[in-house]
VOKOLVEX-80655 format. One record per residue (C-alpha): residue number from 1; residue in one letter; x, y, z. Coordinates in Angstrom, 1 decimal, padded with zeros to 4 digits. Last residue first. Layout:
<pts>
{pt NUM; a; {X; Y; Z}}
...
</pts>
This chain:
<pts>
{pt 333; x; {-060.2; -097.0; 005.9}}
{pt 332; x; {-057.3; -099.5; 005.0}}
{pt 331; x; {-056.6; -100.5; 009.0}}
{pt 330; x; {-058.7; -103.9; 008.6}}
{pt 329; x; {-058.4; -106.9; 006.7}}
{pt 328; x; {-060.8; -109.4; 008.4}}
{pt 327; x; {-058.3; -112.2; 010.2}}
{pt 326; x; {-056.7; -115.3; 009.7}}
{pt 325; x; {-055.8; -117.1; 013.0}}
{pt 324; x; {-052.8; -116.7; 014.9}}
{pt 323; x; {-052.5; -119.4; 017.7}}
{pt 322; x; {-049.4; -120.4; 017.2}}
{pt 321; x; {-047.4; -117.1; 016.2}}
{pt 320; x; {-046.3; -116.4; 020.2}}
{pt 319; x; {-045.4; -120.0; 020.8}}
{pt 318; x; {-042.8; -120.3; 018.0}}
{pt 317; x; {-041.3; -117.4; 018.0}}
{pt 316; x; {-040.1; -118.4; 021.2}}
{pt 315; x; {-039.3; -121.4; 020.0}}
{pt 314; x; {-037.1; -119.8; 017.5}}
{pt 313; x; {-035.4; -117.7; 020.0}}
{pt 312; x; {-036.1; -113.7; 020.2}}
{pt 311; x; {-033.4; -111.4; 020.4}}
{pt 310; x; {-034.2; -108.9; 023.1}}
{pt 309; x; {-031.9; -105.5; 022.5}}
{pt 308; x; {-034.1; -103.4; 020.6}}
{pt 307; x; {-036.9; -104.4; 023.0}}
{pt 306; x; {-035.3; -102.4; 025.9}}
{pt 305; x; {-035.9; -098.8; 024.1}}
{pt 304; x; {-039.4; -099.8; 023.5}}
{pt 303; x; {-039.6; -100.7; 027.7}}
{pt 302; x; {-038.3; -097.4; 028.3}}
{pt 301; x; {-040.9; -095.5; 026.3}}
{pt 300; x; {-043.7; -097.5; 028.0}}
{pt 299; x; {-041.4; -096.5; 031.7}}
{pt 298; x; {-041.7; -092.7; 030.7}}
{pt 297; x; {-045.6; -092.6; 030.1}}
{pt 296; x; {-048.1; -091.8; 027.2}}
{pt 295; x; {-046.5; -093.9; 024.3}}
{pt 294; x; {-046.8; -094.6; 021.2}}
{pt 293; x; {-044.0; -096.3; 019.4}}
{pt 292; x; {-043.6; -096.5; 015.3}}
{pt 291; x; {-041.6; -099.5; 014.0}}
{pt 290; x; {-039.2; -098.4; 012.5}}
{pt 289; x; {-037.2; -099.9; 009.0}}
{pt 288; x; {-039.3; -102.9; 008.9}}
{pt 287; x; {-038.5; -105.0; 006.4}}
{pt 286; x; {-036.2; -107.4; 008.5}}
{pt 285; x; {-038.5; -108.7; 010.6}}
{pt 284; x; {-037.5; -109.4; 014.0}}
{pt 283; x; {-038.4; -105.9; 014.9}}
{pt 282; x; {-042.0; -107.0; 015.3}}
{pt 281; x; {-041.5; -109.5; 017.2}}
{pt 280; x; {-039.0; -107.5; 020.0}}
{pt 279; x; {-042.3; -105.3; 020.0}}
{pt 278; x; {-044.6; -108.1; 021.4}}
{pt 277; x; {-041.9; -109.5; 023.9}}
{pt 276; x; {-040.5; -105.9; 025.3}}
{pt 275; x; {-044.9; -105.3; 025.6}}
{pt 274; x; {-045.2; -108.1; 027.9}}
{pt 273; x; {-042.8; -106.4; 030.7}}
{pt 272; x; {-039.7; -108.3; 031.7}}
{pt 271; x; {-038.9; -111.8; 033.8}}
{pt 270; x; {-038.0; -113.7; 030.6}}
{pt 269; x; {-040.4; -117.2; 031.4}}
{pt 268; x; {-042.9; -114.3; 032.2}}
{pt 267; x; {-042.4; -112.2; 029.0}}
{pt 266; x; {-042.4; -116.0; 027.2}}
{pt 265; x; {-046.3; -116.3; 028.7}}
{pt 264; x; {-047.8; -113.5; 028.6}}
{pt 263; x; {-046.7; -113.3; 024.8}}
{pt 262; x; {-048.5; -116.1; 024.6}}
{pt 261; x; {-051.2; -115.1; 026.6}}
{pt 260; x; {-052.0; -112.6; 024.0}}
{pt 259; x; {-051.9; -114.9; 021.5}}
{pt 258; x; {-054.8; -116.8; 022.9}}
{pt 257; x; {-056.7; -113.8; 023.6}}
{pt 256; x; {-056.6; -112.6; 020.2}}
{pt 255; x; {-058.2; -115.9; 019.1}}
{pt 254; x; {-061.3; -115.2; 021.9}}
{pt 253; x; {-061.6; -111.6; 021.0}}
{pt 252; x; {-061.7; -112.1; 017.3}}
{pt 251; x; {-064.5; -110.1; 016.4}}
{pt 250; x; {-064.4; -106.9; 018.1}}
{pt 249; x; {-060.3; -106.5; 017.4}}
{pt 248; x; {-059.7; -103.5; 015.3}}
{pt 247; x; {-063.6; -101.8; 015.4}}
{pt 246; x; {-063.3; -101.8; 019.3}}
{pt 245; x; {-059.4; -100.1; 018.7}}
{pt 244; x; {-060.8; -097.4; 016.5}}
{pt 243; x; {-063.6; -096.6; 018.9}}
{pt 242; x; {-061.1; -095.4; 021.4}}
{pt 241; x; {-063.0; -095.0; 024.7}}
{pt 240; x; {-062.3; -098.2; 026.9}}
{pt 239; x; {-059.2; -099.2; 025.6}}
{pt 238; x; {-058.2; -096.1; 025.6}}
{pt 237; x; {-059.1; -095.4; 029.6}}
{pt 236; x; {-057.7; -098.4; 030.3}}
{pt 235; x; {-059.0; -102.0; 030.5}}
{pt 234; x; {-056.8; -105.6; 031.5}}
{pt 233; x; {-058.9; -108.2; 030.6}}
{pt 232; x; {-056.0; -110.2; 029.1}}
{pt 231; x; {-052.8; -109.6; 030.0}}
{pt 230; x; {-051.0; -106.4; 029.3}}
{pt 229; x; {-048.6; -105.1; 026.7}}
{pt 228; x; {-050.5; -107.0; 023.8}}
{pt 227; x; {-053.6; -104.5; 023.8}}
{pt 226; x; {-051.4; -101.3; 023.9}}
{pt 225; x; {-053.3; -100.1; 020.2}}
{pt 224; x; {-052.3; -103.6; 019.2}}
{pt 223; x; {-048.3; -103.3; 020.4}}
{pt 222; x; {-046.8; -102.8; 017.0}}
{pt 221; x; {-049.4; -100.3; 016.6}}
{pt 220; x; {-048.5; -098.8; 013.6}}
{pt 219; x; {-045.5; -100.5; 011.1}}
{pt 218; x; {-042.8; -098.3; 009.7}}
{pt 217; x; {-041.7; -100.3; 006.8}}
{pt 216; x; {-039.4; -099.2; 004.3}}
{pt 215; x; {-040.3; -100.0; 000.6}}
{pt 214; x; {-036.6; -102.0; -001.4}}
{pt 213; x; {-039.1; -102.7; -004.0}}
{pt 212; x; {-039.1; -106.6; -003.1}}
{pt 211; x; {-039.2; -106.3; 000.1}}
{pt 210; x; {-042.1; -103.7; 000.3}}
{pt 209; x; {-044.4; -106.4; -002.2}}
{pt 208; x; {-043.1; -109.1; 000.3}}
{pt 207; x; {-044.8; -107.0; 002.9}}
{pt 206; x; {-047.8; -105.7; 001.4}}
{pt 205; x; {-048.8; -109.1; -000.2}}
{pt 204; x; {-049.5; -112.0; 002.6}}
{pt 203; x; {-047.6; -111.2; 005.4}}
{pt 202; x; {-049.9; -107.8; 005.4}}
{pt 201; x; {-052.6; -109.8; 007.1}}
{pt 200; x; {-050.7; -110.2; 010.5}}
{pt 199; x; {-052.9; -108.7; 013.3}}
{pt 198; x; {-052.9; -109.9; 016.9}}
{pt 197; x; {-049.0; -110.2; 016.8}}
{pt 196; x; {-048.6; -107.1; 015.2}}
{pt 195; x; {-048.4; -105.1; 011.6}}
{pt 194; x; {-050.7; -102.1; 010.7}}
{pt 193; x; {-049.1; -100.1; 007.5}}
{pt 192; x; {-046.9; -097.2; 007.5}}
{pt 191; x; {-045.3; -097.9; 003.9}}
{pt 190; x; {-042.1; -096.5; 002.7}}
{pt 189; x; {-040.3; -094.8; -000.1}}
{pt 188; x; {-043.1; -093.5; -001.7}}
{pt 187; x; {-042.1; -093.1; -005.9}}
{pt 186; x; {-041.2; -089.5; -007.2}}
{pt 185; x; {-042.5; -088.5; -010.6}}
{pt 184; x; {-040.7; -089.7; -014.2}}
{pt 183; x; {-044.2; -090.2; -015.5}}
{pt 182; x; {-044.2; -094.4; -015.8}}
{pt 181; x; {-042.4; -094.3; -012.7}}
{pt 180; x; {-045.1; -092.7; -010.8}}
{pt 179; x; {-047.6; -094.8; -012.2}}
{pt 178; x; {-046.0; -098.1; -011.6}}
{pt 177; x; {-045.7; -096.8; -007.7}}
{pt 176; x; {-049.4; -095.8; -007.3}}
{pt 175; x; {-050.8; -098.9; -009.0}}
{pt 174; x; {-048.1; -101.1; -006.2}}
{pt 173; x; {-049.8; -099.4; -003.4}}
{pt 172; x; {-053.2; -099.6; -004.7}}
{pt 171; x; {-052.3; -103.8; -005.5}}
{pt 170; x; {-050.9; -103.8; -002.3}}
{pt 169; x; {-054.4; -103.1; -000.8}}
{pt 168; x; {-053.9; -099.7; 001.5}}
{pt 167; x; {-052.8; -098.7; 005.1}}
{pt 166; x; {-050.1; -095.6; 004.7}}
{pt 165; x; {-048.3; -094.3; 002.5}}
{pt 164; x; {-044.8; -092.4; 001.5}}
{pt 163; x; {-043.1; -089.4; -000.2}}
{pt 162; x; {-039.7; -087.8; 000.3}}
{pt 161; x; {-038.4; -084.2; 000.9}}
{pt 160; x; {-041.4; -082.0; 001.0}}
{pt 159; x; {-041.8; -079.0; 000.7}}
{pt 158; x; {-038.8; -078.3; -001.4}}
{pt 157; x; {-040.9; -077.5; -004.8}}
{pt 156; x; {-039.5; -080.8; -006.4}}
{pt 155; x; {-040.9; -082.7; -003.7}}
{pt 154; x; {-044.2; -081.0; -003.5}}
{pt 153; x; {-044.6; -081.4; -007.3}}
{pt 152; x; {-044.1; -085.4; -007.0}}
{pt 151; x; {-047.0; -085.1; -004.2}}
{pt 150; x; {-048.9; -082.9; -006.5}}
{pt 149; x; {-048.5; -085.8; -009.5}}
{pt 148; x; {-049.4; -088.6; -007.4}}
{pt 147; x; {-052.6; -087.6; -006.2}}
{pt 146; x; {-053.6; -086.3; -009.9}}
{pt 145; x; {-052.3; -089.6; -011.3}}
{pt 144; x; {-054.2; -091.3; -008.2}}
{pt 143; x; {-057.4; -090.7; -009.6}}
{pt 142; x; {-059.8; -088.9; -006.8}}
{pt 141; x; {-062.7; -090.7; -005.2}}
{pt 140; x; {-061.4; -093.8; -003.9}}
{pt 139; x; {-058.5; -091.7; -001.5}}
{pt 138; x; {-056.2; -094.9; -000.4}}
{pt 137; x; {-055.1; -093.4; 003.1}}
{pt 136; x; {-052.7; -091.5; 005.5}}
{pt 135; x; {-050.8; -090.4; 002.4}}
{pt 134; x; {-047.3; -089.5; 003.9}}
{pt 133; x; {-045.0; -086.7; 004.3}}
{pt 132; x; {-041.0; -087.7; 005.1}}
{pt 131; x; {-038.9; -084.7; 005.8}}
{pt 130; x; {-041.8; -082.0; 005.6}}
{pt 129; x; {-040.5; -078.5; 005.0}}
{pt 128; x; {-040.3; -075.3; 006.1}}
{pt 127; x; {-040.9; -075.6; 009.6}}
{pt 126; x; {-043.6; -074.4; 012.5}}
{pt 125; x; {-045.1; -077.5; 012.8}}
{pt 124; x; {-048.4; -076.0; 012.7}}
{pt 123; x; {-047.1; -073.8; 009.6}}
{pt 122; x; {-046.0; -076.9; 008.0}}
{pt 121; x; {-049.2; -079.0; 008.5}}
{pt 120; x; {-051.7; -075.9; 007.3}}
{pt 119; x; {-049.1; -075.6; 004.1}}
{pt 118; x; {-049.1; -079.2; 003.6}}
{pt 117; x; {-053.0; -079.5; 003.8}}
{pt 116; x; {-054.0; -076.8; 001.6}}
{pt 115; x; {-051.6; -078.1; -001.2}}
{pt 114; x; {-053.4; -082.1; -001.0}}
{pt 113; x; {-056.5; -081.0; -000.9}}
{pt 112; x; {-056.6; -078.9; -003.8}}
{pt 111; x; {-054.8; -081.4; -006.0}}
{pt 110; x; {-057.2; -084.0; -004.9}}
{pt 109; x; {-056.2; -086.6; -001.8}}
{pt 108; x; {-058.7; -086.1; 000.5}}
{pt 107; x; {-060.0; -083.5; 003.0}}
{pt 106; x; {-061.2; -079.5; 002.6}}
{pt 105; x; {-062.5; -080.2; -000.9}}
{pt 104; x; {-066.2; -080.3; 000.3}}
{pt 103; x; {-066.9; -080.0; 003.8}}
{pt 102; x; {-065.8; -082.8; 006.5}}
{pt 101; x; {-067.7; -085.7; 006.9}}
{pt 100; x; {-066.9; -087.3; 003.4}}
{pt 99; x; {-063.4; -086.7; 004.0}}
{pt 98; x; {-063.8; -089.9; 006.4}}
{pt 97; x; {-063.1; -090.3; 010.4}}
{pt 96; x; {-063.2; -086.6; 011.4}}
{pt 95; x; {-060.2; -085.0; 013.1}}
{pt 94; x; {-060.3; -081.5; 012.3}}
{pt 93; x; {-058.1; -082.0; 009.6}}
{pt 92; x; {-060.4; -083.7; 007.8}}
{pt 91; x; {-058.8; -087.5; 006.6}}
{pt 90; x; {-056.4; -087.7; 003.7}}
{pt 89; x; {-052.6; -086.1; 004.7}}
{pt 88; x; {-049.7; -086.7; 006.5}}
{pt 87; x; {-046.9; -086.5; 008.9}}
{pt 86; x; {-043.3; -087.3; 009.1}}
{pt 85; x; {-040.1; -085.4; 010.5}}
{pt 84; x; {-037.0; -086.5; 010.6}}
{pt 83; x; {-034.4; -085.4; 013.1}}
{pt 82; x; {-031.1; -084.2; 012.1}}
{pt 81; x; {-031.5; -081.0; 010.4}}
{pt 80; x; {-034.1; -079.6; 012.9}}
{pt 79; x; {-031.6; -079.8; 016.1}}
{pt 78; x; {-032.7; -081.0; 018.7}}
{pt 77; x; {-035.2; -080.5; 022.4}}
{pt 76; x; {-037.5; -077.0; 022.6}}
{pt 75; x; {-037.2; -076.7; 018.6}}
{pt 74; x; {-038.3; -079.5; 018.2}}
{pt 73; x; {-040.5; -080.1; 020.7}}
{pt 72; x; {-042.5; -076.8; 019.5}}
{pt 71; x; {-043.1; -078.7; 016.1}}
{pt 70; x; {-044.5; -081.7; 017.9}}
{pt 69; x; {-046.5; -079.7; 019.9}}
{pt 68; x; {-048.2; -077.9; 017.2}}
{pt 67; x; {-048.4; -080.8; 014.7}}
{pt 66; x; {-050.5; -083.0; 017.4}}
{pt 65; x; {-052.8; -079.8; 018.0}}
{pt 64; x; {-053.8; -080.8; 014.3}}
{pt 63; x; {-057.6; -081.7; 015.3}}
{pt 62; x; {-056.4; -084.2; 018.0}}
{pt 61; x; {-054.4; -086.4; 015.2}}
{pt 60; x; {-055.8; -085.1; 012.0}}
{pt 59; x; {-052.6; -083.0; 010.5}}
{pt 58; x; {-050.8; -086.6; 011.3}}
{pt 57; x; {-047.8; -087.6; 013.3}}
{pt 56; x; {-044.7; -089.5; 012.9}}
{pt 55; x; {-041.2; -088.6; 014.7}}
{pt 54; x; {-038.0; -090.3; 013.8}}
{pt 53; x; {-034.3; -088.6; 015.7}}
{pt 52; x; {-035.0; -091.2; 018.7}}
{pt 51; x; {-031.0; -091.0; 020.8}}
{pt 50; x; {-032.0; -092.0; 024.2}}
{pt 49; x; {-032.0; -087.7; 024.5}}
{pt 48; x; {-034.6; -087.2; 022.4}}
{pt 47; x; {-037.0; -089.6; 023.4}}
{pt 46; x; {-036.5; -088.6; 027.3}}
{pt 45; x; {-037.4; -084.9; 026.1}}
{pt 44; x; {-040.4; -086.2; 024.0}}
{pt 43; x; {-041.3; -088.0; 026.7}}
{pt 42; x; {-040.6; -085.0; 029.4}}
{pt 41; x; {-042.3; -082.7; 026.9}}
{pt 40; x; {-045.7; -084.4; 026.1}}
{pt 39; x; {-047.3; -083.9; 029.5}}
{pt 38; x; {-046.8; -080.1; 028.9}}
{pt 37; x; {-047.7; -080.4; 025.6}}
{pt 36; x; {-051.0; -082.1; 026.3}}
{pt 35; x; {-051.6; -085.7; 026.6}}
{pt 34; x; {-054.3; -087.9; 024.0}}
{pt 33; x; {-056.8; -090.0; 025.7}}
{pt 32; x; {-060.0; -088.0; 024.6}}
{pt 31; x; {-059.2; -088.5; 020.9}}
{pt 30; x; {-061.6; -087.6; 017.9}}
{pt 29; x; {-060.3; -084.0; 017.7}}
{pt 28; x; {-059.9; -081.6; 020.0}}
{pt 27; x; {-060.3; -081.7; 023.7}}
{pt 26; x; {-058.0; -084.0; 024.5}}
{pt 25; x; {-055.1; -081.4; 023.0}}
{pt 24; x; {-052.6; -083.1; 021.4}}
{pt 23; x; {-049.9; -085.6; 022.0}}
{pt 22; x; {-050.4; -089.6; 021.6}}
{pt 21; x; {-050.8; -089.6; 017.9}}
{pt 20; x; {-046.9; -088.7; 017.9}}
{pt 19; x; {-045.6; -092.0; 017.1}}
{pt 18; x; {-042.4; -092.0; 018.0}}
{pt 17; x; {-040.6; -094.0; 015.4}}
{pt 16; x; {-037.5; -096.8; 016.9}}
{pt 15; x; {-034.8; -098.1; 014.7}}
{pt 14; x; {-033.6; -094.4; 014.6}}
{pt 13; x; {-033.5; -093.0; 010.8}}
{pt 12; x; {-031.3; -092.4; 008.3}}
{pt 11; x; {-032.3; -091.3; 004.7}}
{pt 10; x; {-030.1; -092.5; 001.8}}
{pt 9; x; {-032.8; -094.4; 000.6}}
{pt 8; x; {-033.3; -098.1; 000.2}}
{pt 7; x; {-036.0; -098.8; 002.5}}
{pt 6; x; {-035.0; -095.8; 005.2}}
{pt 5; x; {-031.8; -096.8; 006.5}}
{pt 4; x; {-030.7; -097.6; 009.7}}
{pt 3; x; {-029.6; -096.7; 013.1}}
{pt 2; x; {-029.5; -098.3; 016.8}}
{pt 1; x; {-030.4; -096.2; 020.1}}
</pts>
């Protein structure tokens, strides 16, 4: 495993994330392809022991069953000091798609909401404190002074130990940074926004807005929700039931398709597994700090592990960014 920095903090992570949206009970939640804990531990083991000390989950993933196994891996696998632990806050903690469907003051990012939440995450993962805890998304109906201020007042109460975000407009991002600085609070240190071969929007502002303020990345779905790891056509039982990933790429299947067998096409002319090729990209850029891998079976994890050592050619980057064509932002609500 390889080792960096955190943007510009002092905070080390493993190149590779493991996303933890994967574990939790399919029962709960919004996610019938999630694995179980005792499906969980040999990844998690196998993560472990390659040397992966990042983690990311959410108190929504699988209704917060996602927290409890991650928390019991742990313990069951490393040491607490040295791994880093990320999770967040914004959508019901029972796994609803907007605070709007949950009741009043349970979800978003008021004061209220903000302190409930931590304390529900940390006694699921069974810690006292957050290493790296996240808002999961721009909440419109609360003014981000009051979101800002409670997540400077978690860090300074040992909750939490540093402050990021996830999918938003650059201009939210860059609102939320100016306004911490103008009151002396704590400023995120990274942004866990959706970067891949099928979807490359945040070229335009997010990532050169990161760059420039020293922001880690830690871009989700690297591999399009597992779209770019197999040719075209190719259905699973996600792919078939995750509504998120319909409302991701619905309407640009025939331009999607086109990039997909690209990457095809150079993991071919390579001899190794599609999704080596599609991660290998995303590394490439020197923003990201971690990409974050899900995965549900030992040879996926493998095949992340593989990508840190593929350097991609200039040709090669070449054919896979072709056939991009401007997309819809998505990934902000």
């Amino acid at each position: 495993m390889k080792y960096n920095k955190l943007g510009r903090t002092g905070l080390d992570v493993s190149r590779l994330c493991l996303g933890c949206m994967t574990f939790g009970d399919p029962k709960s939640g919004a996610h019938p392809w999630t694995i179980g804990e005792e499906e969980a531990r040999p990844i998690f083991r196998q993560a472990v022991e390659n040397g992966m000390t990042f983690f990311d989950t959410s108190n929504s993933y699988s209704a917060g069953t996602s927290e409890v196994i991650v928390g019991k891996l742990v313990k069951e696998f490393t040491r607490r000091q040295e791994v880093v632990i990320a999770t967040k806050a914004f959508f019901p903690p029972e796994g609803g798609i907007s605070p709007a469907s949950a009741g009043k003051n349970i979800a978003g990012l008021s004061r209220k909401a903000v302190l409930s939440a931590v304390d529900e995450s940390l006694k699921r993962l069974g810690t006292d404190y957050i290493d790296l805890y996240q808002l999961h998304r721009w909440d419109y109906d609360t003014p981000i002074e009051e979101t800002m201020e409670v997540m400077h007042d978690l860090v300074k109460s040992g909750k939490v130990r540093y402050i990021g975000a996830s999918s938003m407009y650059a201009w939210q991002f860059a609102k939320a940074q100016e306004i911490a600085r103008k009151n002396g609070w704590t400023t995120f240190v990274s942004m866990q926004n959706y970067v891949n071969l099928l979807y490359r929007e945040e070229e335009r502002e997010m990532i050169p807005l990161c760059k420039d303020q020293g922001v880690g990345l830690m871009t989700w779905s690297p591999l399009a929700r597992g779209k770019l790891a197999r040719p075209v056509g190719t259905e699973t039982q996600r792919s078939n039931t995750d509504e998120i990933n319909k409302k991701l790429f619905s309407n640009t299947i025939e331009a999607d398709n086109r990039v997909i067998r690209s990457v095809s096409q150079v993991a071919d002319e390579r001899g190794v597994p599609m999704a080596q090729i599609a991660l290998a990209w995303v590394l490439r850029k020197p923003e990201v700090s971690s990409p974050i891998v899900g995965v549900s079976r030992p040879d996926q994890l493998n095949d992340a592990i593989a990508a840190l050592d593929i350097e991609l050619s200039d040709e090669e980057i070449r054919i896979l960014e072709e056939h991009y064509v401007p997309h819809s932002v998505m990934g902000h609500s």
